[in-house]
C-alpha positions in Angstrom: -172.5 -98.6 30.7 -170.6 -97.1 33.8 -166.7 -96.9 33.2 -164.4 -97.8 36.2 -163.5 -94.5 38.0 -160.2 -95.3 37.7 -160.2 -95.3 34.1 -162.7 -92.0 33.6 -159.4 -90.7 35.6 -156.9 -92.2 33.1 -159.1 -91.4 30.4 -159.6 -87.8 31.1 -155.6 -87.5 31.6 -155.0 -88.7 28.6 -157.0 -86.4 26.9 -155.8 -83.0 28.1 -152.5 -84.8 27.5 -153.4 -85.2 23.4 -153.4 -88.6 23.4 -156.8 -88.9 23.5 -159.3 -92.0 24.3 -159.9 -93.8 22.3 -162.4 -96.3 20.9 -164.1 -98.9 22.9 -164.5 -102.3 21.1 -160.9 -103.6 22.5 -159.6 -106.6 21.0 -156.8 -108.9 22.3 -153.9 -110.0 19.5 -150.7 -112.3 20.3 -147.4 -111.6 19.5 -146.7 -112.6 16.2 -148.4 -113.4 12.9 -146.7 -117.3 12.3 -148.8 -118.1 9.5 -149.6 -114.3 7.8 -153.3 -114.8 8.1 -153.4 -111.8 10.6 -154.9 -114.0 13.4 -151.4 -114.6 15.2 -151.4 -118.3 15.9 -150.0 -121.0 14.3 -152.2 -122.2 11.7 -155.6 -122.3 10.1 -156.6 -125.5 12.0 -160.0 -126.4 10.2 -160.0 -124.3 7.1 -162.2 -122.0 7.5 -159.9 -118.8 7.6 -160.6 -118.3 11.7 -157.4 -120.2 12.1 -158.4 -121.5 15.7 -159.7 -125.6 16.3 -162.8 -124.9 15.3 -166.3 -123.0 15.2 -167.5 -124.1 18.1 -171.0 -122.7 18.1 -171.7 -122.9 14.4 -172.2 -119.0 14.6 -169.2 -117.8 12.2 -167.5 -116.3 15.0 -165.4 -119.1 16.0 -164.7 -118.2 19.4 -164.6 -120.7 22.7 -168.5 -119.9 22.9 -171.1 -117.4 21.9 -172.1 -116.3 25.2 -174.8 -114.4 24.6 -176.1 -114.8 21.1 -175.0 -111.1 20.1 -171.6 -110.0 20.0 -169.5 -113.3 19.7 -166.8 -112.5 22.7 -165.8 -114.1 25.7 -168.8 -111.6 27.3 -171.2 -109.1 26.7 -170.1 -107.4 29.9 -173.3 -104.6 29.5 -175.6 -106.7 27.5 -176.3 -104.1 25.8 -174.7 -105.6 22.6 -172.0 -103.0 21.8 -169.2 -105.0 23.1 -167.4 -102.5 25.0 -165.2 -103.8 26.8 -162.3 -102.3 29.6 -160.3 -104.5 31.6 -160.4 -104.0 35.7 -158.1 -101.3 36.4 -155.7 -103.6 38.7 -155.2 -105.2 35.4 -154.5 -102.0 33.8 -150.7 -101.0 34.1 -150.5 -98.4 31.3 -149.7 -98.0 27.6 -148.1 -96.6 24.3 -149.5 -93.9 21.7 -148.5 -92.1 18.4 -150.7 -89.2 18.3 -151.0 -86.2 15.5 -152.5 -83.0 16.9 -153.5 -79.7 15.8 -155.2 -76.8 17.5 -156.0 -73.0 17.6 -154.8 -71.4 20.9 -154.2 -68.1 20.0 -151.5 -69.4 17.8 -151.5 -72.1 15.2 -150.0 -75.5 16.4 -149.5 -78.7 15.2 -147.1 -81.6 16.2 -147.1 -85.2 16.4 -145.3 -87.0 19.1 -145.0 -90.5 20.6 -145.3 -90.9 24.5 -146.0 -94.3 27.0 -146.2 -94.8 30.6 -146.4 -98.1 32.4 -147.3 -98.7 35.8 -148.3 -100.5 39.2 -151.3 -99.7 41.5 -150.8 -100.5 45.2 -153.4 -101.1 47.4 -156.2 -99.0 45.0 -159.5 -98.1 45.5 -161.9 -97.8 43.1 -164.3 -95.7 45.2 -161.2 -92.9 46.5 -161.6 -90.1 44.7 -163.8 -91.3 42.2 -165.7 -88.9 40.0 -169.7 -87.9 40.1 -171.1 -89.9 37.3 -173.7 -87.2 35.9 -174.8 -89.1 32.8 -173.4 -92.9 32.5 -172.2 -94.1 29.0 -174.6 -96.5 27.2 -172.5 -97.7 23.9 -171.7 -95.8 20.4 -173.4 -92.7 19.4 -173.6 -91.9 23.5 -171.8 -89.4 25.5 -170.8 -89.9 29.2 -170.8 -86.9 31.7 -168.4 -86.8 34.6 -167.8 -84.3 37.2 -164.5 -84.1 39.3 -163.8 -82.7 42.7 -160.9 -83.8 43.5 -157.7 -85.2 41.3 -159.5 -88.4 41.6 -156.6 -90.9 41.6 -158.4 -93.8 42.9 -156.2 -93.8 46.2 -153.7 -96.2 47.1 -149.7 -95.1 44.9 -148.9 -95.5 41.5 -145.6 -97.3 41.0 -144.0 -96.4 37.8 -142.4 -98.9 35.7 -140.1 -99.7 32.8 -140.7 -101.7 29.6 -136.7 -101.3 28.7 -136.2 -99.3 25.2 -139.8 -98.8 23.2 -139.8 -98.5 19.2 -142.4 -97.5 16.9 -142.3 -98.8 13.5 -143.8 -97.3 10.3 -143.2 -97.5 6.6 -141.1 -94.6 6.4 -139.3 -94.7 9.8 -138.7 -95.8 12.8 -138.0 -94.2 16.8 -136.7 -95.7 19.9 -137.6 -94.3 23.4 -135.7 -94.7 26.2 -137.1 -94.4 30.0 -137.2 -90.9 31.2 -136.3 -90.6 35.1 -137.8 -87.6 36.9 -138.0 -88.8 40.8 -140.5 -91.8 41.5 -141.6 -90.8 37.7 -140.7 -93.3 34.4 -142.1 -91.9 31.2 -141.3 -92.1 27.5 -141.8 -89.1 25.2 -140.1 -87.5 22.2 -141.0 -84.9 19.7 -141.5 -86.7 16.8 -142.2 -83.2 14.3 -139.2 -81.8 16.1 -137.4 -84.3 14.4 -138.7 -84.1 10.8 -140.7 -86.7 10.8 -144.2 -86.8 8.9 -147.2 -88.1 10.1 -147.7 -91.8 8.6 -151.0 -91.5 7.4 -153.3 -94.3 6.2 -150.4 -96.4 6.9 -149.9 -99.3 9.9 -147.8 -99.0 13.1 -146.0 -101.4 14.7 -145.0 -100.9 18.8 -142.4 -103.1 20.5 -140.7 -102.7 23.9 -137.4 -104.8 24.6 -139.2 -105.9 28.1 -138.1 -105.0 31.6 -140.7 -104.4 34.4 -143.1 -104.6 31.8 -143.2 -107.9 29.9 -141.9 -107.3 26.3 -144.1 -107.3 23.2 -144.5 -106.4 19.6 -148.1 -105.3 18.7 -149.6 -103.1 16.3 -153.2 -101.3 17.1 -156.3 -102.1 14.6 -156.3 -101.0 11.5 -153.8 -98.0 10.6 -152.9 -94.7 11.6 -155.6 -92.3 10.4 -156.2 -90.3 8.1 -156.3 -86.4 9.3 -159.3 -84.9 10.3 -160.7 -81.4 9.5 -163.4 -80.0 11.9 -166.2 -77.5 10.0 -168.5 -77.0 13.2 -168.1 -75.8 15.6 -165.7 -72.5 15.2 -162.6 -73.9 17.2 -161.0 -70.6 16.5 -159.5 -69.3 19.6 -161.8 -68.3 22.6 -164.9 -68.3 20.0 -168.0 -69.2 21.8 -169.5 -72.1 22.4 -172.9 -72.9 22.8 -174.8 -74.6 26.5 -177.0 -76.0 23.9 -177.3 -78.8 21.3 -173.9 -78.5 19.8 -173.4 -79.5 15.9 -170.3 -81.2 15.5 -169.5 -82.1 11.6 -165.8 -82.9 10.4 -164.4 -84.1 7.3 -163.7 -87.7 6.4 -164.3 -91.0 7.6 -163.2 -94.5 8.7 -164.2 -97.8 10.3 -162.7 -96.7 13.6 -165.5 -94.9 16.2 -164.9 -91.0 16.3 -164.2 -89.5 20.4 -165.9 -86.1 21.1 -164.8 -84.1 23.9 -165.6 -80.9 26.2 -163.5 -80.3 29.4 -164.4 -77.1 31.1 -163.5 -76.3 35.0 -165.3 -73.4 37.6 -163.3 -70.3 38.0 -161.5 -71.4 41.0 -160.4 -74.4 39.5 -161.3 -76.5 41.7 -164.6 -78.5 40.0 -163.8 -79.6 36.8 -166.3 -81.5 34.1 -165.7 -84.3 31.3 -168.1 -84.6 28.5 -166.9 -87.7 26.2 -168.7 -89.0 23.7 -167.7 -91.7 21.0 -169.5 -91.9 17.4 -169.8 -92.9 14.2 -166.9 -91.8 11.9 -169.7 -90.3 9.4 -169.2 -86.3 9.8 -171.6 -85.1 11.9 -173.0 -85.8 15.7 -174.8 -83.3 18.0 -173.9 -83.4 21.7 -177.5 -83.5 23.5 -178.1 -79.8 25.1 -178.8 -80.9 28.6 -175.6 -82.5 29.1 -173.8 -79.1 27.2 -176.0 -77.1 30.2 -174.6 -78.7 32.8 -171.2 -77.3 32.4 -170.2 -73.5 33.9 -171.2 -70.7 31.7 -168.7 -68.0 31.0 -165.6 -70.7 31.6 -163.2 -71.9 29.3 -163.6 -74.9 27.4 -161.3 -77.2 25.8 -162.7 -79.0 23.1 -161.5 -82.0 21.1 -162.4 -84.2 17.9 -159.9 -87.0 17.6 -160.2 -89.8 14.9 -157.8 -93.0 15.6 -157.2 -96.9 16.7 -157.8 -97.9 20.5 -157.6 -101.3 22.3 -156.7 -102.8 25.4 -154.4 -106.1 24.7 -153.6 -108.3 27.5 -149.4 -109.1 27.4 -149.6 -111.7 29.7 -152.0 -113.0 32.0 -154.2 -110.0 33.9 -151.8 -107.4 32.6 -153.2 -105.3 30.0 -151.7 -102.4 28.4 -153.3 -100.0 25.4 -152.3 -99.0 22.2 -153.3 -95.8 20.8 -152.8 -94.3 17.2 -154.8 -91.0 17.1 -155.3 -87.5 14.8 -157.3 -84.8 17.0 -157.8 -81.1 16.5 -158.2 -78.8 19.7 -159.9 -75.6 20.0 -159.8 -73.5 23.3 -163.4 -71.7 23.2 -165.3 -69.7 26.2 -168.6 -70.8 27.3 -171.7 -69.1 25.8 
């Protein structure tokens, strides 16, 4: 499955940002849970425990339709059964994360912090600046191959954009970002181990925004927040080497959330850069093929990532989606063997 350039652009941001991409079976949810079945509408019309007017197509699902026999939603976009789906990238406008990070780079570091950025893109163009598509993405257990020659922004400007004050909610406690003004710029960020606060893992998140520019909404990604990850292979000590080979990757723990594996290396001059991405099972232990290793520059520096969390895409209102991201990833900052 090819991913929009826009969003292998987004996607690849996001990483070297740590707050990394996520899984990709998005699901949409509403607002509110009225009746506490955890379906967020009104009531459980026919009994079943689907809590929508009925199963329509006798399948179990009880969506509008099973479209193609396999995966029960509104469309197998691929067909390739897997279900991943990512909304056009005019629909697209930004999103939210809590993300728990730890990493070797020449120093110990670890820190947990919350961020979002919403946004508008005028006149875009999916074909400016898009990336070389070495190896496509073809569903779980797959890795996608990208190369970059240029910032590839898609064209066209960003417009940034405010959702008013954001909060994240947990068990234990709660923050509230406010916009962040630098220029053109409006971001959210804060610190979240600067101030004391622990990782809430194995517990659920909740994320609201008050509304502004950005419709309001309270929301809370699948699942939970993690549970933290430990990698055993490869060395992610600082500049060890790393193999332009099958690489064994094997980490600690697991969940019903897909794993993302990722390589970013550049050329010397900085100005070719590669993204190798590749989402798995959360069992422990995935080799990333050899030939796409090969293809990126030996001797360079490689940043390398295995982050475990929740990822979806939810539409707030009609064509205006916005993801949700609740992640634990360790780094490691190796050298190309």
């Amino acid at each position: 499955m090819a991913l929009p350039p826009r969003l292998v652009t987004w996607l690849v941001l996001l990483a070297a940002a740590a707050v990394v991409f996520p899984a990709c079976a998005p699901e949409r949810h509403g607002n509110s849970d009225d009746d506490g079945s955890g379906d967020d509408d009104a009531a459980d019309d026919d009994g079943s425990g689907d809590d929508d007017a009925s199963d329509d197509d006798a399948s179990g699902d009880d969506d509008a339709s099973d479209d193609d026999a396999s995966d029960d939603d509104a469309s197998d976009d691929d067909a390739s059964g897997d279900d991943d789906t990512f909304p056009p990238a005019e629909d697209t406008h930004g999103g939210i994360s809590l993300a728990w990070f730890a990493g070797d780079y020449g120093f110990e570091y670890e820190a947990m912090t919350a961020g979002a950025v919403f946004y508008d893109l005028v006149d875009y163009d999916p074909e400016a600046g898009a990336p070389d598509e070495l190896d496509p993405y073809e569903g779980l257990d797959d890795c996608a191959l990208w190369r970059f020659t240029d910032p590839g922004t898609g064209g066209g400007t960003t417009v940034y954009r405010s959702a008013g004050t954001v909060r994240i909610e947990t068990i234990d406690w709660v923050v509230e970002l406010d916009p962040q003004h630098s220029g053109s710029v409006i971001s959210y960020s804060s610190d979240l181990s600067g101030a004391g606060l622990d990782p809430p893992w194995g517990d659920p998140v909740l994320f609201e925004a008050e509304g502004d520019d950005v419709p309001g909404f309270s929301l809370d990604p699948p699942g939970s927040f993690p549970e933290p990850i430990e990698v055993t292979q490869p060395d992610l000590s600082y500049e060890a080497p790393l193999v332009r080979d099958d690489v064994r990757f094997r980490w600690s723990g697991s969940s019903g959330q897909p794993l993302t594996l990722g390589v970013g290396a550049s050329n010397g001059a900085g100005t070719v850069s590669w993204s190798l991405w590749c989402r798995v099972e959360d069992d422990g232990d995935f080799t990333v093929p050899g030939e796409l290793m090969a293809e990126l520059p030996a001797g360079g520096s490689a940043s390398v990532y295995v982050q475990r969390g929740a990822f979806e895409y939810v539409e707030i209102s009609p064509d205006y989606w916005i993801y949700l991201v609740a992640s634990a990833s360790v780094y490691g900052y190796l050298i190309l063997d």
